[in-house]
C-alpha positions in Angstrom: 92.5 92.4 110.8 89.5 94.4 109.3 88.5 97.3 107.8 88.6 99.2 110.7 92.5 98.4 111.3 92.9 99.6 107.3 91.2 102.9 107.8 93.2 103.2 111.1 96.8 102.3 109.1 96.4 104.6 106.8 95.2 107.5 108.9 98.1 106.8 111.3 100.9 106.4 108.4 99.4 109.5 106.7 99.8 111.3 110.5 103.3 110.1 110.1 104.8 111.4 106.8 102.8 114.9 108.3 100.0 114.9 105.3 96.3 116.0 105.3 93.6 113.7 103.6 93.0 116.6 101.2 96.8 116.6 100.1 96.6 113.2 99.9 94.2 112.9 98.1 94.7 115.4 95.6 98.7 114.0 95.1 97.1 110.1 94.4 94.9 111.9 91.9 91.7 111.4 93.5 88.9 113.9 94.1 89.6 115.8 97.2 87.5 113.8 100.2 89.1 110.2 98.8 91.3 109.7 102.4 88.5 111.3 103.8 86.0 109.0 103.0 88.4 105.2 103.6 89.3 107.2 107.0 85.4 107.5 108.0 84.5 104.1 106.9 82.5 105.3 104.0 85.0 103.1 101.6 87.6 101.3 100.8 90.4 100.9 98.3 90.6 98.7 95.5 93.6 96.7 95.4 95.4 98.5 92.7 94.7 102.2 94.8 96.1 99.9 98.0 99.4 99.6 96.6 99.3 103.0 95.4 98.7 104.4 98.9 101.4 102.3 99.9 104.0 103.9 97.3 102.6 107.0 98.6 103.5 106.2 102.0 106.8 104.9 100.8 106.0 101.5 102.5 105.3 98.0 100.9 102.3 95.8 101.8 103.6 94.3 104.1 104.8 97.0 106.1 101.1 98.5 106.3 100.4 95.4 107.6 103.3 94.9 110.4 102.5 97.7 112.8 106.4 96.3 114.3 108.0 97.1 111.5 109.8 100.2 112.4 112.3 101.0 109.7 112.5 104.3 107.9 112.5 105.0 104.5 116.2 105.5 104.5 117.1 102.5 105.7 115.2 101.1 103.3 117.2 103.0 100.8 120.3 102.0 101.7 119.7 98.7 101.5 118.3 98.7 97.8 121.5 100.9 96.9 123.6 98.2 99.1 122.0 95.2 97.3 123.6 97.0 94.1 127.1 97.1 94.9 129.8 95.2 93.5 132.7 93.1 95.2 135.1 96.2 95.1 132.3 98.5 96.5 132.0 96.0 99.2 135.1 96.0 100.2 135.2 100.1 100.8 131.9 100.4 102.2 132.7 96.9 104.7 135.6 98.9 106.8 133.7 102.1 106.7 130.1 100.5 108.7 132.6 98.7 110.7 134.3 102.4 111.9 130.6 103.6 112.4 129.6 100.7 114.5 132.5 101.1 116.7 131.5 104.7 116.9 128.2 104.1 118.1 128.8 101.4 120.5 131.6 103.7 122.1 128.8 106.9 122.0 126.6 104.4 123.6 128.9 103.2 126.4 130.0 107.3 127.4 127.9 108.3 130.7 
């Protein structure tokens, strides 16, 4: 990985969440050409404005950096809101991802 693969990252995550490098820009704060100018190759961000393009994105580290990684942000969600739950709340929600499963699979299995 280089610099190159940075500049590219970012231009294709900002493509994905459907944002210009002005907005951008402007909504991290910066002067108006900042995306601009990492997505040209005329610089690059410090660490600390790395991870802050990465909350922009809504994506950790090293999801900008494992181009496999295909989950959305709601899954991701979900799984900080499951990781709260208690014993009881496990027990409803258990039952209810087992029905949706089954739904799926069934959807899945329909010519």
């Amino acid at each position: 990985m280089n610099e190159q693969f940075v500049r590219n990252r970012i231009t294709e995550l900002r493509l994905k969440k459907d944002v210009s490098e002005y907005q951008m820009s402007l909504d991290l704060g910066k002067n108006k050409s900042y995306i601009q100018g990492i997505s040209s190759g005329r610089s690059m961000p410090s660490m600390k404005q790395f991870f802050e393009i990465c909350d922009y994105l809504e994506i950790t580290p090293l999801e900008f950096f494992d181009t496999e990684m295909a989950e959305p942000p709601q899954f991701r969600r979900a799984v900080e809101l499951l990781k709260e739950l208690n014993q009881e709340d496990w027990e409803a929600i258990i039952p209810l991802l087992m029905r949706l499963r089954k739904e799926i699979t069934q959807k899945q299995a329909e010519p």
